[in-house]
C-alpha positions as CSV (number, residue, x, y, z in Angstrom):
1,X,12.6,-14.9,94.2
2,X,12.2,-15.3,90.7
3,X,12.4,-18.9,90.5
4,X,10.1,-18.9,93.3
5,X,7.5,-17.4,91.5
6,X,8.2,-19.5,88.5
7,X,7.5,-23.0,90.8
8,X,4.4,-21.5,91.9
9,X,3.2,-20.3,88.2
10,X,3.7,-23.8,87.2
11,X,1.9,-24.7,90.2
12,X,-0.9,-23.4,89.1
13,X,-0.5,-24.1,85.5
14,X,-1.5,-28.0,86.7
15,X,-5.0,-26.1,87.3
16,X,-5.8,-24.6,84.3
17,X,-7.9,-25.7,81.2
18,X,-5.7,-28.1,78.7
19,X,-8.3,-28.2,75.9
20,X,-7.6,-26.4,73.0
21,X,-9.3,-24.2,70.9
22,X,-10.2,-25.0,67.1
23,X,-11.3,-24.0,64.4
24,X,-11.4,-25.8,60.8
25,X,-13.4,-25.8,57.8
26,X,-13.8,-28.1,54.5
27,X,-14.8,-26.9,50.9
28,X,-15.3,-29.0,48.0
29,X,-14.2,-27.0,44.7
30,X,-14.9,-29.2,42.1
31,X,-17.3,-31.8,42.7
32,X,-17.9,-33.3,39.7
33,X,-13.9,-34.1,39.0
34,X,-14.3,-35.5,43.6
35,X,-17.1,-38.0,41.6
36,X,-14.8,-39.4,39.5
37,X,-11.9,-40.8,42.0
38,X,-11.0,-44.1,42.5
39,X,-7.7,-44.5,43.8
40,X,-6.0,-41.6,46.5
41,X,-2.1,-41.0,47.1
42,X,-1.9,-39.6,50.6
43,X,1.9,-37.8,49.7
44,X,4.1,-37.4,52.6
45,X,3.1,-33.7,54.7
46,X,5.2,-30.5,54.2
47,X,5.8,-29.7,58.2
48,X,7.2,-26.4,59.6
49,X,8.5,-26.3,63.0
50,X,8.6,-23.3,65.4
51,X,10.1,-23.8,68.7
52,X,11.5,-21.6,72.1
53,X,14.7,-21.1,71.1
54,X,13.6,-19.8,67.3
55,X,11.7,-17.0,69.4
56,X,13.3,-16.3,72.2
57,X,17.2,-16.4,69.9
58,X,16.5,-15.7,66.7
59,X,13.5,-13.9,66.6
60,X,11.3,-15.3,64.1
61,X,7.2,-15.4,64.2
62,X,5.2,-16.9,63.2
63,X,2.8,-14.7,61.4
64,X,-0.6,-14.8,59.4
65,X,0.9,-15.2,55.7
66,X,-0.3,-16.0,52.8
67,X,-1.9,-19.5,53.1
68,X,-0.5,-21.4,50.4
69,X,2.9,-22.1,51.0
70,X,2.9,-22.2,54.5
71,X,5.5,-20.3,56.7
72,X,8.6,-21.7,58.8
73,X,10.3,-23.0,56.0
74,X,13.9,-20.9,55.9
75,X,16.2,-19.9,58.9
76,X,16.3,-21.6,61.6
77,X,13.4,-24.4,60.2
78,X,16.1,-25.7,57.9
79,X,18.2,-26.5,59.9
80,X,15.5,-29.6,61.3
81,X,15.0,-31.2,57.3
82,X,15.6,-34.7,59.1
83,X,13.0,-33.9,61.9
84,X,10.6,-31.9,59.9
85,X,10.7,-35.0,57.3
86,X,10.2,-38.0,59.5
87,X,7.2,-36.2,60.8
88,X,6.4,-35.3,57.2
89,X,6.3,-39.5,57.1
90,X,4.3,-39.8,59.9
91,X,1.4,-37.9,59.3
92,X,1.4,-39.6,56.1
93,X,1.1,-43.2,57.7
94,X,-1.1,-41.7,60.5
95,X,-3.3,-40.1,58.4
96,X,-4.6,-43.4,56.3
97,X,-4.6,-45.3,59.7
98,X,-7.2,-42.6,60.9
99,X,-9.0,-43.2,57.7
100,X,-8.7,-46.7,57.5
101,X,-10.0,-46.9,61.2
102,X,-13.0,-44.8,59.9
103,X,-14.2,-46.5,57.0
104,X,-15.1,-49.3,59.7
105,X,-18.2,-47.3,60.4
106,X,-18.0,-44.4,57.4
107,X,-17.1,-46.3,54.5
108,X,-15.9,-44.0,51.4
109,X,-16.0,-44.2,47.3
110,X,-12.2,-44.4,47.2
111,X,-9.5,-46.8,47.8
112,X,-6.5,-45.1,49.7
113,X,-2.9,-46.3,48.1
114,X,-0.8,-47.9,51.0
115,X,1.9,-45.3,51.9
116,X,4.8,-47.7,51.6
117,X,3.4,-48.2,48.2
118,X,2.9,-44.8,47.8
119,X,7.0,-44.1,48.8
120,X,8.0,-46.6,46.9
121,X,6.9,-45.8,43.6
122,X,7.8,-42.1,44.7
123,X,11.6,-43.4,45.4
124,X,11.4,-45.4,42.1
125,X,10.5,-42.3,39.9
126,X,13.2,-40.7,41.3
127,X,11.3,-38.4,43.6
128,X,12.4,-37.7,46.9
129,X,11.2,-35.6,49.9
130,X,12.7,-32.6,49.1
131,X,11.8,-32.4,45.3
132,X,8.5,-33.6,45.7
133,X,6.9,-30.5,45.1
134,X,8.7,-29.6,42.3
135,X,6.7,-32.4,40.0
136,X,3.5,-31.9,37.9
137,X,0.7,-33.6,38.8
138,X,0.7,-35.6,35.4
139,X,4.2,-36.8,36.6
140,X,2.6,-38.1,40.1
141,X,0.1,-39.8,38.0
142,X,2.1,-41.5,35.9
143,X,4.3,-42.3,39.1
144,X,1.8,-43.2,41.3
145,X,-1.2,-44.4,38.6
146,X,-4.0,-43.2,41.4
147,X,-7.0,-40.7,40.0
148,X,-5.8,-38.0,42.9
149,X,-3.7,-37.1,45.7
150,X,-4.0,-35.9,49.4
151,X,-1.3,-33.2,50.3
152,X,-0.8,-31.9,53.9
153,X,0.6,-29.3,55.0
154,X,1.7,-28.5,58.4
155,X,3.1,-26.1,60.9
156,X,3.7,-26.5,64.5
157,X,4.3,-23.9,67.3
158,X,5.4,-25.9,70.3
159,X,6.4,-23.5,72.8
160,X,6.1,-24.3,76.8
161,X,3.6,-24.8,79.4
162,X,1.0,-21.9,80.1
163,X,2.7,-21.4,83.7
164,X,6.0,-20.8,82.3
165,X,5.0,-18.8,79.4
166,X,3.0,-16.4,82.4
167,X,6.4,-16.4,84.3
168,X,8.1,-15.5,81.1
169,X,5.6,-12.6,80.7
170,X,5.7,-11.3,84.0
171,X,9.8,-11.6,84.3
172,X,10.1,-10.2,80.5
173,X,11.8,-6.7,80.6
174,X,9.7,-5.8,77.7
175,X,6.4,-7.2,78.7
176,X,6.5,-9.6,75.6
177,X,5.1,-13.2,75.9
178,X,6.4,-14.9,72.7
179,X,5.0,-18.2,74.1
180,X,1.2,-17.3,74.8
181,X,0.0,-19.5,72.2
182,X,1.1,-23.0,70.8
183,X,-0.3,-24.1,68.3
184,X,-1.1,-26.5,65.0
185,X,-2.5,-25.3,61.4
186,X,-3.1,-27.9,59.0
187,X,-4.1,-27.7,55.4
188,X,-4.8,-30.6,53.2
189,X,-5.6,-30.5,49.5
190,X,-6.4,-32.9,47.2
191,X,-5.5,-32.3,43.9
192,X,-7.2,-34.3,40.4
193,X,-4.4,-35.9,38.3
194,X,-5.9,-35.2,35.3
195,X,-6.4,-31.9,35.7
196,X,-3.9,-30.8,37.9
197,X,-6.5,-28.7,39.6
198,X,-7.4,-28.1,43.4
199,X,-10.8,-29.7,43.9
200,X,-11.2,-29.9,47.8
201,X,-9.1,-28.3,50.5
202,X,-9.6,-28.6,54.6
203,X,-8.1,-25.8,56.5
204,X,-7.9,-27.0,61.0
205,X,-6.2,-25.0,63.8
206,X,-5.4,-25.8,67.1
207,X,-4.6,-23.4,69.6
208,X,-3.9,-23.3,73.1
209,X,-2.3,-26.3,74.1
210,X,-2.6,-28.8,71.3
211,X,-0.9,-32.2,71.1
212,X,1.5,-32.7,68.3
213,X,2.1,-35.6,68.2
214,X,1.5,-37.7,64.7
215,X,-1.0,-40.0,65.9
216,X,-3.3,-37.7,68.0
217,X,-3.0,-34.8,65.3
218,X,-4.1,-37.4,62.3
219,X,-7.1,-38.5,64.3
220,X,-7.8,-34.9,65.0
221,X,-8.1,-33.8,61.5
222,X,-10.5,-37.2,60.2
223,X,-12.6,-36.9,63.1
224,X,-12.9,-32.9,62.5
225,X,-13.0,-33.1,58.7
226,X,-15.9,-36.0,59.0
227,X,-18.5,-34.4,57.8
228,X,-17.0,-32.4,55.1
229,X,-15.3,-35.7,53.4
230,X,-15.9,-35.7,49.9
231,X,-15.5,-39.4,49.5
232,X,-18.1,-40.3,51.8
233,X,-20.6,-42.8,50.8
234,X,-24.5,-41.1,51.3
């Protein structure tokens, strides 16, 4: 009976709504030191991955913390470095594609560093993946020679279809539905060399049933974050 009622809840799933729901917002901190860039690093992203089996077996949340360092990144998390890297990669290359593709029409005061260049010189420094936060941002300068750089973070809550995640509820002893909402939260900051300082930061969620997949999300955040650009030529 119970499978039953699942085949008919993801019947029905087919049915419902697949947009999702977002919410994002841009802030420029220190405009003058945004005024003065030249060159951007976009750095490889800092990604957290939650899945089903985190939930439903070990338990974890994934919970409104403090925003800056994300969550998801102990326990289970650690044990996908290699997955949570190569999409670290990703969004990095996907990223200055999507802004690449928009300069076409948008063009901006800046000149993006190729990421290969970008990795390279990381790799030659003797920065990796893993230590990469650990570095000043004098050291990136001098590593990278660009006037700023473009950190992501993300986290990603991938759990399954709305008409499973209704059968889970309904069949759930305890009335729980750990799956009720997938979603995406992205921060990117760009920091100033020189300074070291913050001086714009983009905050976008996606809820409901968001892609995450590199390309889509990328796009996402340069079409969303348009109009909040600080390197956009008026």
């Amino acid at each position: 009976m119970r499978f039953i009622l699942i085949g008919v809840l993801l019947a029905m799933s087919s049915f419902l709504p697949g947009c999702a729901r977002r919410t994002y917002q841009g802030q420029a901190l220190v405009p003058a030191a945004l005024a003065t860039h030249r060159t951007v690093a976009i750095l490889p992203f800092t990604v957290g991955l939650e899945r089903l089996q985190d939930v439903v077996v070990r338990g974890v949340q994934w919970t409104d913390s403090v925003r800056r360092p994300l969550s998801l990144t102990s326990g289970p998390n650690r044990q996908r470095t290699g997955e949570r890297q190569q999409l670290g990669y990703q969004l990095q290359t996907e990223l200055q594609a999507a802004l690449m593709q928009q300069q076409v029409a948008h063009p901006t005061t800046v000149t993006f560093q190729n990421p290969a260049d970008t990795n390279q010189r990381l790799a030659q420094a003797g920065i990796s993946y893993e230590s990469l936060p650990s570095y000043s941002m004098a050291q990136l300068r001098a590593a990278l020679g660009v006037d700023a750089v473009l950190m992501g973070q993300t986290d990603m809550r991938q759990m399954l279809p709305g008409g499973v995640s209704i059968a889970v509820y309904l069949l759930s002893n305890n009335g729980a539905n750990p799956m009720a909402d997938n979603g995406v939260r992205t921060s990117l900051d760009i920091y100033d060399t020189q300074t070291g300082k913050i001086v714009w930061r983009f905050d976008h969620e996606l809820h409901g049933k968001p892609s995450t997949s590199a390309p889509t999300l990328a796009k996402a955040l340069v079409r969303n974050m348009q109009s909040a650009f600080p390197y956009a030529k008026h």
